[in-house]
C-alpha positions as CSV (number, residue, x, y, z in Angstrom):
1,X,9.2,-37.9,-14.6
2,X,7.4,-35.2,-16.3
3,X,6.9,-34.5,-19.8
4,X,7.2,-31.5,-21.4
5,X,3.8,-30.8,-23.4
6,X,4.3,-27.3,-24.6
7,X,4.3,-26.4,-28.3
8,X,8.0,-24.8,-29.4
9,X,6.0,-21.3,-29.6
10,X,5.4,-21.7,-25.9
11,X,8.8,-23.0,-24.9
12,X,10.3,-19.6,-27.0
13,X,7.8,-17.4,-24.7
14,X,8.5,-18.5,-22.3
15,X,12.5,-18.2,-22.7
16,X,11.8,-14.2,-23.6
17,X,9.8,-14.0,-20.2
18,X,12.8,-15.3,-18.4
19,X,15.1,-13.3,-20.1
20,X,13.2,-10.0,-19.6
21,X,12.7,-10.9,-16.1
22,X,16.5,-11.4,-15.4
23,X,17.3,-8.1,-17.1
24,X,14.7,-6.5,-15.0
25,X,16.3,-7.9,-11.8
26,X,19.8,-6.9,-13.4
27,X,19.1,-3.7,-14.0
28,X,16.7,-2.4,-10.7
29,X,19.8,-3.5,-9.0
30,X,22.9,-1.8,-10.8
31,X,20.6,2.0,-11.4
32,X,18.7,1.6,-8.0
33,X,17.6,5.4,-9.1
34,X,16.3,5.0,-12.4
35,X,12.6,4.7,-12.9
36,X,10.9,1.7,-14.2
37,X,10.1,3.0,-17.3
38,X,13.0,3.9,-18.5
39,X,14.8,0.5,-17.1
40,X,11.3,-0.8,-19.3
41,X,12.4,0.8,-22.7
42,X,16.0,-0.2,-22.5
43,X,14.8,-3.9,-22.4
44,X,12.3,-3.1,-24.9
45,X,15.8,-2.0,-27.3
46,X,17.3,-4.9,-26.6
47,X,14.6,-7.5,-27.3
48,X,13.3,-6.0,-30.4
49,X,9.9,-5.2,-28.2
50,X,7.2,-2.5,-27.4
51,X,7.5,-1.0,-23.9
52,X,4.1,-2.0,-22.9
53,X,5.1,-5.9,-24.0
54,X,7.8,-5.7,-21.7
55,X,6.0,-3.8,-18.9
56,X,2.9,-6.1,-19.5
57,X,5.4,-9.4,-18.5
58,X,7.1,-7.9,-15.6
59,X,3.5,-7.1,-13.9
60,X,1.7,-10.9,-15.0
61,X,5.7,-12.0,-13.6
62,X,4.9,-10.0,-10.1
63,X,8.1,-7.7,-10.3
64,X,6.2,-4.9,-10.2
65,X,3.1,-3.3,-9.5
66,X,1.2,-0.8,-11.1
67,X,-0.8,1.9,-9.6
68,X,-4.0,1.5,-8.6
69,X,-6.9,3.3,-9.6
């Protein structure tokens, strides 16, 4: 048995990660010709975030990569 030592804070985080990585999944799958910023700011909207916020999750997550330099 395990016990749950994170703070409510933590536990609310880490919902919002979850959800925005569920959307992301959602979404890449139904507009399969969109581009991931776009897909980025409509989750953005809908979560009250900044596009980079949302980006910034998705690449720590390992649902996308960025370009590299």
């Amino acid at each position: 048995m395990e016990v749950d030592v994170r703070t409510p804070i933590e536990k609310a985080r880490d919902e919002r990660h979850e959800k925005i990585c569920n959307r992301y999944l959602q979404l890449t799958a139904e507009n399969r010709d969109c581009k991931p910023h776009r897909i980025f700011a409509v989750i953005a909207r809908e979560l009250c975030m900044t596009v980079p916020g949302v980006k910034n999750v998705i690449v720590q997550k390992g649902l996308y990569q960025t370009a590299s330099k």
